[in-house]
N, C-alpha and C positions, 0 to 999 in steps of 0.2 A: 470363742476367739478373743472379745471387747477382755474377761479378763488374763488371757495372756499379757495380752499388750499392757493393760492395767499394769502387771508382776515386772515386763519390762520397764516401763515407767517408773520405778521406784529406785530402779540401779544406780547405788550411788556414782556408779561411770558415767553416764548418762546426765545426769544432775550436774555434774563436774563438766562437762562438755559443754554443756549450755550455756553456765556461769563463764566457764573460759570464752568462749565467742562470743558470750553478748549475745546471743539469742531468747526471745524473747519467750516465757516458759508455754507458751500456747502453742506450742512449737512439739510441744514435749511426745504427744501421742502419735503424730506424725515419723518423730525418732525413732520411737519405739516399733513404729509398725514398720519403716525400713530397716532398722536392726534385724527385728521377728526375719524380715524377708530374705536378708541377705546370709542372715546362720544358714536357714532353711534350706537355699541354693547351695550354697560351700557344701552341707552336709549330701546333698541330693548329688554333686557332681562328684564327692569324694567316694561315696557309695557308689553310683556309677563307673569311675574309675577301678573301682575296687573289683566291682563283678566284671567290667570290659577285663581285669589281668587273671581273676579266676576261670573265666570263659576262656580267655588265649593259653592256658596253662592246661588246663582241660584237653584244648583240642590237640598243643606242641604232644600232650602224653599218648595221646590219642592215635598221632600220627607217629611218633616214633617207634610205638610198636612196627608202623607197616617199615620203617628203616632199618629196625637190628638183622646183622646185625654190622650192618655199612657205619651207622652212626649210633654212639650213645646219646643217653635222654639229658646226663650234664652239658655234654659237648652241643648238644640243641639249644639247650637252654641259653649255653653261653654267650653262642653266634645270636640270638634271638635278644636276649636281651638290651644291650646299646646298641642295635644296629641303623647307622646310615644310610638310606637309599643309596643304591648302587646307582652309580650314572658314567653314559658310556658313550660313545660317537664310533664310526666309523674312523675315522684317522688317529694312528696311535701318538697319544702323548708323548711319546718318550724319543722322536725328536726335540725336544725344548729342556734347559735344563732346569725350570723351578716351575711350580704349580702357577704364579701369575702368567709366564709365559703362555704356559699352555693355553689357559683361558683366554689370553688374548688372541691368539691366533688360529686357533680350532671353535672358538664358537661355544656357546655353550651345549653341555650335551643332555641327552635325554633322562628318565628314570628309564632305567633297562627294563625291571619287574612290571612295570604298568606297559614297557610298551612290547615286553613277551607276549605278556597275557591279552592286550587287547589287538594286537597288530601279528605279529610272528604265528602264534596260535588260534587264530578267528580264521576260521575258511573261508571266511564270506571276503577276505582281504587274500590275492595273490603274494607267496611269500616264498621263500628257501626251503629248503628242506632241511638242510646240515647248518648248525650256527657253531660257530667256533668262538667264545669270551676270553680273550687273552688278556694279562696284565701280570708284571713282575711279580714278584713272591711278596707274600702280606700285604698286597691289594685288594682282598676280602671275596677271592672269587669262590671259596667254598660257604660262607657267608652269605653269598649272591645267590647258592644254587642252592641251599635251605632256605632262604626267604622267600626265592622266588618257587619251591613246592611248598611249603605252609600257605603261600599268599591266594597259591590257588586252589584252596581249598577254603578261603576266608567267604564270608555271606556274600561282599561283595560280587565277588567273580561268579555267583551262582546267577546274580541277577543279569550278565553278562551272557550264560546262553551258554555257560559252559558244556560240552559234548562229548570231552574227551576225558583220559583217565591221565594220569602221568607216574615215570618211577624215577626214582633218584637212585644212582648208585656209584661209588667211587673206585676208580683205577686200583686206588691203593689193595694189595693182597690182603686178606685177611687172613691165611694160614701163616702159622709162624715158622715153620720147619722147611715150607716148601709153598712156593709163588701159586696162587692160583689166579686163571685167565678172568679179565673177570667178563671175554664174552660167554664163558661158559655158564657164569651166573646167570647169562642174562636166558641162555637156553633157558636155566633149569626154574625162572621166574613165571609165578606163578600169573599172568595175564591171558584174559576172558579176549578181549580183541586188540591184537597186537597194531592193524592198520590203523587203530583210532587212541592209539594208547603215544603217549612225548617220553622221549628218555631223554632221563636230564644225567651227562656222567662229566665226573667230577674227577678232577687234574690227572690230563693224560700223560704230564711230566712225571708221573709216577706210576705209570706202567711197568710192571715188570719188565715187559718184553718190548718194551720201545728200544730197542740195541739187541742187536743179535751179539752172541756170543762166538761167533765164528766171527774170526779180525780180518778174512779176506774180505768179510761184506761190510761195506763203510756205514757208519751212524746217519748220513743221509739218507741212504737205500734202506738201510732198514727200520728208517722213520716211517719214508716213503709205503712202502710195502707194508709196515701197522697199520696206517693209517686206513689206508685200501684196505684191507683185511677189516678193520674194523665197520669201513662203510657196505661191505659185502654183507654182514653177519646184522648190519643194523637199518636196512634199505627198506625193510616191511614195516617199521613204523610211521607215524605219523610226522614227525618231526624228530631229531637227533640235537640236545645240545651240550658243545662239550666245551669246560675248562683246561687252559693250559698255561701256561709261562708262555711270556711272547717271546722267550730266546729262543723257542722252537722254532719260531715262522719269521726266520730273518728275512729283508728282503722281500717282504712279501704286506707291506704295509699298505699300499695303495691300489691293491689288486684280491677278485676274490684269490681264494686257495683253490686251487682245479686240480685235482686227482687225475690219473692217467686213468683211471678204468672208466667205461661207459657208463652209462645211465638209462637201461631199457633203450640203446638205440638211438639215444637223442640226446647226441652228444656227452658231456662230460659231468662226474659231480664235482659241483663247486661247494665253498664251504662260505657265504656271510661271516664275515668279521667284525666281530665286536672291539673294543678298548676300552676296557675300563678304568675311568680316569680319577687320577689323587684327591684326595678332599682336598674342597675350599676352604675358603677362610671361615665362611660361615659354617660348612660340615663339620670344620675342628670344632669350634665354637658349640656349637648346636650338642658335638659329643660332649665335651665336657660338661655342658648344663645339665646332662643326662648322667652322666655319671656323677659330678660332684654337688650338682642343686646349681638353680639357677639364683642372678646376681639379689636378687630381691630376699627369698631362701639362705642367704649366702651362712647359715652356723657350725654347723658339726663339722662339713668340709670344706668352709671357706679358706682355711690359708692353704688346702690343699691346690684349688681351683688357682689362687692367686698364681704359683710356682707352675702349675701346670702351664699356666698361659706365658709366662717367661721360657719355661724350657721349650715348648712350641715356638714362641718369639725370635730364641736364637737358635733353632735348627727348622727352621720352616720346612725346607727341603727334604730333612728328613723325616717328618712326621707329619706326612701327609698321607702313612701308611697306615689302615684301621688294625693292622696285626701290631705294629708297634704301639700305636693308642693303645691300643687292649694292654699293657704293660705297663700304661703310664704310673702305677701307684708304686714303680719299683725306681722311678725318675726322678717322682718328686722330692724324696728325700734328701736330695743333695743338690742346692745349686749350682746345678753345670752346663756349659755350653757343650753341648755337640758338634762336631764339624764331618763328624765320618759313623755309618752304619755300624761299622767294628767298634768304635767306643760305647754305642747307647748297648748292643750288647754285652760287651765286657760288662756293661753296668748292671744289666738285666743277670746275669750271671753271677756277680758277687753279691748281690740284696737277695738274691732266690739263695746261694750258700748261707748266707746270714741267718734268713729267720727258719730256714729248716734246720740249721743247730739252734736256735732258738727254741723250735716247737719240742724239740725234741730230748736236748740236750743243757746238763746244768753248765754256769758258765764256764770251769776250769777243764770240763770237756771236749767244747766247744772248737776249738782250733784243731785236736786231733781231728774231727770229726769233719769238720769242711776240709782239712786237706784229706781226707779217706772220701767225705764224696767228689770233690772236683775229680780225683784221683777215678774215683768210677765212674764219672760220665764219661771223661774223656776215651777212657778204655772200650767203653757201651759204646761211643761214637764209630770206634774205628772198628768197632767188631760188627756192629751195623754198619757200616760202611764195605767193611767185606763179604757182608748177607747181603746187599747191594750187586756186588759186583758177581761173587758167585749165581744168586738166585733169585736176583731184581727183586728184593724186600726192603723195607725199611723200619723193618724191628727183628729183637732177637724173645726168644723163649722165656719163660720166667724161671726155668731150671739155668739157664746160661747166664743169664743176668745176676743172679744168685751166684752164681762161680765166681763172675769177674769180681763181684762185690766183695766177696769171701777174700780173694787176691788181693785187694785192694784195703782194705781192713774195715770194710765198710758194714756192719750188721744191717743187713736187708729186711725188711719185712715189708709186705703189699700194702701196708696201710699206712706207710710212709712216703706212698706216693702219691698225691689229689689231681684231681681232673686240672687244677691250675699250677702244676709244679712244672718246671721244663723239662723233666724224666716224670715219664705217667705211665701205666701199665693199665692195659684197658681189660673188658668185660673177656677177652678171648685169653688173657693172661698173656700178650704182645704184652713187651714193654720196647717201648719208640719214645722220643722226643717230640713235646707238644706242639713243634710245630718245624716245618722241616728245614727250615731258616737259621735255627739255634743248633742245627747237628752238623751243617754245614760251615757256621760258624766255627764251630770246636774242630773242624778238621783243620779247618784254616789256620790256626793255631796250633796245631800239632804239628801241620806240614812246616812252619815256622822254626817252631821249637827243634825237630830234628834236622832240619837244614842247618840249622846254626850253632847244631852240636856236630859239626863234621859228617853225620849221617844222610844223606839225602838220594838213599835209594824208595822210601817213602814218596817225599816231595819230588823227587823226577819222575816215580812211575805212578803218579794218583792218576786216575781217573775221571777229568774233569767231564766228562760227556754225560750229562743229566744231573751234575752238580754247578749251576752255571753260578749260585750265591757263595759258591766258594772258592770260584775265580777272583769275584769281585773282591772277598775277603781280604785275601793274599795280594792284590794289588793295594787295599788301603794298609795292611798291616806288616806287609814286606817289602813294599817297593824303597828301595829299585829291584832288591833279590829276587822278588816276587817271579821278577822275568824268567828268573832259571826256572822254580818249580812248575811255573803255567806252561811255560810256553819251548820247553826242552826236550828233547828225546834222545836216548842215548842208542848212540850206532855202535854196534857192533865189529870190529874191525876186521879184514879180512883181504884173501888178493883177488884182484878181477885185473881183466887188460881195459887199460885207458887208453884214449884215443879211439879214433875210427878205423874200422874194416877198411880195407882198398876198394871194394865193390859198393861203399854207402853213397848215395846219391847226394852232391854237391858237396862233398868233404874237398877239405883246401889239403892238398897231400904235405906239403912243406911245414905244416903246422899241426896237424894231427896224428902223426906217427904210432900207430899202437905199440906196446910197450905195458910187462907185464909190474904190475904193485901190487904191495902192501905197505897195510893201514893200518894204525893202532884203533885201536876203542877212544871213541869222542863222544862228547852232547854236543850235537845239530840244533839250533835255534828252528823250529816249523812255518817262522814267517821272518821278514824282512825286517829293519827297524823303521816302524811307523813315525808320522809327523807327531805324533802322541809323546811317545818314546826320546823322541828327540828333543822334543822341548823340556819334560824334568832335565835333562842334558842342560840343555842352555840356560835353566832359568836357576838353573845350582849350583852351574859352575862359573857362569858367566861368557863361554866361550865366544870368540869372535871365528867366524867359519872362514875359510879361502875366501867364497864368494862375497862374503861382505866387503872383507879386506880390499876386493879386487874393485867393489863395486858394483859388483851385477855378474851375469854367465849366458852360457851360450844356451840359446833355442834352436833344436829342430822341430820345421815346422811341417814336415814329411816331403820336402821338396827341398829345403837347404839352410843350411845354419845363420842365425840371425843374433847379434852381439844385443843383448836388452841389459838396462840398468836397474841396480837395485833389486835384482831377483836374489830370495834366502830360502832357509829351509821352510822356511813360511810359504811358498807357493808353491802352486801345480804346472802340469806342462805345458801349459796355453801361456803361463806367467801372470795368473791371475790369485789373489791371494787364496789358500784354504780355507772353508767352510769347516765350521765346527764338526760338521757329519764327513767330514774328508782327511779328518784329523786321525782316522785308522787306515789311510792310503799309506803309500811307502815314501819315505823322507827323498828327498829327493833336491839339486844341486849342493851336495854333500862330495867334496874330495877325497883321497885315501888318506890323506892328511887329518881330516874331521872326522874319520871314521876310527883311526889309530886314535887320535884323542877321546872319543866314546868310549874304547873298548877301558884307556887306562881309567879312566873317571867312574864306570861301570865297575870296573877290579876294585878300586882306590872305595868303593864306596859299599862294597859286600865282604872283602876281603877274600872274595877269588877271582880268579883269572878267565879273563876275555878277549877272544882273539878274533882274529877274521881266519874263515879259513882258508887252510894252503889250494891250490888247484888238485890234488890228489882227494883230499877230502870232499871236496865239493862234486865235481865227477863221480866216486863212491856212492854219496847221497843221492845224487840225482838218478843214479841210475838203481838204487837200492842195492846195492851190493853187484854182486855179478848176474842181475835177476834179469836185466835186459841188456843187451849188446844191439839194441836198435837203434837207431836216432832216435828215440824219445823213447822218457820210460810211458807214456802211451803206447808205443808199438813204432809202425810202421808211415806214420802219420800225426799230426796233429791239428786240432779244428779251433776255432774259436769259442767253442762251446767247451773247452777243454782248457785253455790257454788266453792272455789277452794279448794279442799282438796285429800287428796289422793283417788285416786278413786279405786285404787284396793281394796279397804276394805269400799264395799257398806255396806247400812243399809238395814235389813230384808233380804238378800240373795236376791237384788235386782242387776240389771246386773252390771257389774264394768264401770268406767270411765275412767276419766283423770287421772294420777298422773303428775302432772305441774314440780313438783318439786322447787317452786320457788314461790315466791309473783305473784301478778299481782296488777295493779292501781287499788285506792282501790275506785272510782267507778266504777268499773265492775260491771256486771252482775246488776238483774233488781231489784229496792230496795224492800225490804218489804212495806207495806199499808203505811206506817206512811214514805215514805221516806228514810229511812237508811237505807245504802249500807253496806253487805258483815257480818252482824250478826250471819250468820255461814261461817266457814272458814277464810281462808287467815290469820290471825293472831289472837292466843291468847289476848283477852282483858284483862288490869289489870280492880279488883273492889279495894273499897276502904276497905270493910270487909277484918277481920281475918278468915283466916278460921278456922272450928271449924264444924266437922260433927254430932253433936249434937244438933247445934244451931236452924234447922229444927225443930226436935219435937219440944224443947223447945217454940219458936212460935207456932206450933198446939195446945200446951196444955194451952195458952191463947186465944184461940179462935182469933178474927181480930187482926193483928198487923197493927202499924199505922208506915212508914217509917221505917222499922226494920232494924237496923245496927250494924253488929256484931263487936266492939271494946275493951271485952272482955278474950275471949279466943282465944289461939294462937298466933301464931306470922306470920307464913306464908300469903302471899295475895291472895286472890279470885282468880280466873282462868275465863272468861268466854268463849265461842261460837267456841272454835277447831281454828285450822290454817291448815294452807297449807300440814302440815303432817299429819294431823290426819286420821283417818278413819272416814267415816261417825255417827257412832253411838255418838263418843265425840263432833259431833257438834251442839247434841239437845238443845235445848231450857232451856231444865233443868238442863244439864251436869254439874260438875262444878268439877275445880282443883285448883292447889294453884302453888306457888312460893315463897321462899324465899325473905326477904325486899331488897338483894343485889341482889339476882340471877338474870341473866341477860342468854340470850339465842336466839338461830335465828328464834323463831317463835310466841315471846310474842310482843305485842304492846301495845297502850293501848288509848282511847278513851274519850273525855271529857264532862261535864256538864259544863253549864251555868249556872248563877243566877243573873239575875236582880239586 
């Protein structure tokens, strides 16, 4: 050992050291043996490090055998590699709108994976059975549910007392031609003791059969009814835990989930809710030191690091998603600000066209060839998108993918797709989108693109029910037009009798005259215009409303009208201002005056046409055609559970309800046949008719009227379907009030048409 250190001692580094500091040469053997010491360690921990990544590499290969074939061994690898502790609380984030908020007012939250494995799965701790991990799309929750099975399988958890076994398995189909269940998989899985064995299943947002294909059963009911189903088929194991999108569980933030089927008898099953929350500051931070070297390290990727932490910088908000981190190497090459999810992908989308003609392609080829692939994703998007809708898949064949490509002038081969490209073709020969954020994207854009080439039987009839990131899309990438494709349905036109039967229980005879019409083909708006809605309104165009003008408007307070100052579309019915989370209620002290100026501003600003609709329209819709002649397209009754209106004042001496006293989101409650939400209750709708209670007969005494529209007599506007104060009987079908062109009030809103 005396002559290593000798051999160290001679280095002229070493020698140079001494002489720079002035240290004295007696010194010298001492240097040498902290040098010898400190290589020795660097080499001992680099070696160490080295066998800790050949050991974890070992067991990922190990265990992905027991995963094929739900998960490939890249796609393991990939989630495995820079992965963040998942950290989660019980109260969802997504009240607050930026990641400081949230930390401040939720607290900090747990590591999810340590406290599964030591708390949720340890019998020796009372726990749930059913855990539900919910968090918006590229919040890392398939990430979550492969770290947290590799984790428990790590030496750690052995010494924990581990007892049980666990399977991981994903919602998503694996057949290409045709959906398979995947509780059938779970029959056909091959486990020794089912009662001691965790199933961990992964995003139930992509269930095939989360949506019934039959349209008389609504996308709640047949959430509903999966869900059961799913806990009937999965109640013998140990624990059950599943990934979803939290737009599944609206309203359902600060409560567990309770299932209507029993539970052995004792009562209901509930489901523990998780939320998994955005990275920190320091989790961004933390990733990129892992991805690009840390600041000390700072060479090969330092000016990489440098850009990453600016573009993080100016879009904080939105890259606190580990699925858009995972992309950052397609960011940094351009310094750009972010303000909206649709640009970081448009960007994610032209750097991925770039350097696959790059890999592939010489330069002067190059521009055919990205516009032949843009050309075939977008086409792959929409054709998956209709295996979606026909057969609840989310990829198509590699014989079909080869067609479109073919069509598209794009030369196809399988090895020009990588586990990291956003078109990838896996081990089954699916070809899908690597992640289902980027296909939703491109519909967004398509719905776009054909809207504003005059076609928009695409954009009015999409599908948004299990595409919730493509809602989002079309509001950042079309608004205001956005409105038509989300939020439109197109009716049918046809004759029914308007007005009420002479035998309907509390119909005003003078004012309800039946009387037979027809209706042309319209698009019906499915909700109200929100406080949301209404402000791009005011803050675009600058409008001054009635009420401001006037000063203030009238309150009922359910006992008698009270004159308040300074009420705008900014408040609720109490007269207190709106809450950010109150901002998807329905606009409210708005005149027909304010609503006429929306529709033009809304035309003026898509280059179609927006109206409010006539009272014939509106009657049609509520009643879905000639489908009900009852007081309500509920039937023969209506409940609070059905409608928001003052419930103390039932219809037919029917038992009392709710009095809310208050709006609610004006999707509530379950829509009528035709789609539209909330046709009785919550808000007075303006029509575009004068009123005039005569104008009834006068139609009966011409036999069919064709689009009848009272602009004539009167000056007051139409009233339709009751609000939030009314009593049941004003919220028929037939009912009908008015308002003055200025009057403005806390319970009128008002509702729009389209026109082509």
């Amino acid at each position: 050992m005396n002559k290593i250190f000798e051999e160290v001692a001679k280095l002229p580094l070493l020698n140079k050291l001494l002489e720079l500091t002035g240290i004295d040469g007696s010194y010298l053997y001492l240097l040498s043996l902290i040098t010898v010491f400190s290589a020795g360690g660097t080499i001992v921990f680099l070696v160490r490090k080295r066998l800790k990544k050949i050991i974890e590499w070992h067991e990922i290969i190990k265990r992905a055998r027991d995963l094929k074939p739900e998960f490939e061994i890249d796609y393991i690898k990939d989630l495995r590699e820079i992965f963040i502790r998942t950290t989660a609380a019980e109260k969802s984030p997504n009240r607050y709108d930026n990641p400081g908020e949230v930390y401040k007012h939720t607290g900090h939250p747990y590591d999810l994976i340590d406290f599964m494995l030591k708390r949720s799965f340890n019998e020796n701790i009372e726990h749930n059975k059913y855990y539900l991990v919910l968090a918006d799309s590229g919040m890392g929750k398939t990430a979550f549910m492969l770290n947290l099975y590799l984790q428990n399988y790590s030496y750690l958890n052995f010494l924990f007392g581990k007892r049980y076994t666990i399977k991981l398995l994903r919602f998503q189909s694996l057949n290409a031609d045709k959906p398979d269940d995947i509780l059938e998989r779970i029959k056909k899985m091959n486990c020794d003791n089912i009662s001691n064995t965790i199933l961990l299943l992964d995003g139930l947002d992509e269930d095939p059969f989360i949506f019934s294909k039959d349209k008389s059963v609504s996308d709640e009911s047949a959430f509903e009814q999966r869900v059961s189903q799913i806990v009937t088929d999965t109640c013998r194991y140990k624990e059950v835990v599943i990934t979803c999108r939290t737009q599944y569980f609206p309203q359902q933030e600060d409560d567990l989930y309770e299932l209507s089927i029993r539970r052995d008898g004792r009562g209901r099953h509930k489901f523990q809710k998780y939320y998994i929350f955005p990275f920190s500051d320091s989790d961004v931070h933390k990733y990129l030191d892992r991805k690009y070297g840390y600041s000390i390290l700072k060479y090969r990727h330092g000016r990489k690091k440098e850009i990453a932490l600016q573009v993080v910088k100016n879009s904080k908000n939105l890259m606190v998603r580990p699925m858009l981190m995972s992309y950052m190497d397609y960011l940094v090459e351009d310094e750009k600000v972010y303000t909206s999810s649709s640009q970081i992908f448009e960007t994610l989308i032209e750097k991925w066209l770039e350097r696959e003609s790059k890999k592939w392609k010489k330069e002067s080829d190059r521009k055919i060839f990205i516009d032949a692939l843009q050309k075939f994703s977008i086409n792959g998007a929409l054709e998956i998108y209709n295996k979606w809708i026909t057969d609840g898949v989310l990829h198509i064949s590699k014989k079909r993918a080869v067609e479109i490509a073919c069509q598209c002038g794009y030369d196809l081969s399988p090895d020009e797709a990588t586990g990291k490209s956003l078109l990838t073709c896996d081990a089954n020969l699916n070809w899908k989108f690597a992640h289902k954020s980027i296909l939703e994207y491109l519909l967004a854009k398509e719905i776009n693109n054909q809207f504003n080439s005059k076609n928009c039987d695409f954009a009015l009839g999409f599908e948004f029910a299990g595409m919730d990131m493509t809602r989002n899309f079309c509001l950042e990438i079309m608004a205001p037009t956005s409105l038509v494709s989300i939020n439109y349905v197109p009716i049918k036109g046809g004759d029914f009798f308007m007005g009420s039967p002479e035998h309907e229980i509390d119909r005003i005879k003078e004012r309800e005259t039946k009387h037979f019409v027809r209706v042309s083909d319209f698009y019906f708006c499915k909700y109200v215009v929100t406080v949301a809605d209404f402000q791009k309104f005011i803050e675009d165009s600058k409008y001054q409303t009635d009420s401001e003008k006037q000063s203030g408007s009238r309150i009922w307070d359910g006992k008698e009208w009270k004159e308040k100052e300074r009420l705008n579309w900014r408040h609720g019915p109490s007269g207190n201002e709106r809450k950010p989370d109150e901002y998807n209620h329905p606009v409210l002290y708005v005149s027909s005056n304010d609503a006429d100026a929306y529709c033009k501003w809304l035309s003026e600003k898509s280059g179609k046409t927006f109206r409010l609709p006539n009272e014939a329209e509106w009657e049609y819709a509520c009643r879905a055609g000639a489908a009900t002649s009852t007081p309500f397209t509920t039937g023969d009754n209506l409940t609070t559970e059905q409608a928001n209106y003052n419930g103390d004042y039932p219809y037919n001496n029917n038992r009392n309800g709710i009095f809310r006293k208050n709006t609610v989101p004006v999707n509530s409650f379950t829509p009528n046949a035709w789609g539209l939400y909330n046709m009785h209750g919550n808000v007075w709708e303006l029509c575009s008719d004068r009123f005039d209670a005569s104008f009834y007969d006068e139609c009966r005494a011409k036999g069919l009227v064709i689009n009848p529209v009272n602009q004539a007599k009167g000056s007051n506007r139409v009233l339709r379907g009751g609000g939030w104060d009314s009593g049941a009987r004003d919220c028929r079908s037939a009912y009908r009030s008015s308002v003055a062109p200025d009057g403005s009030s806390n319970f009128v809103g008002f509702r729009l048409v389209f026109v082509p």
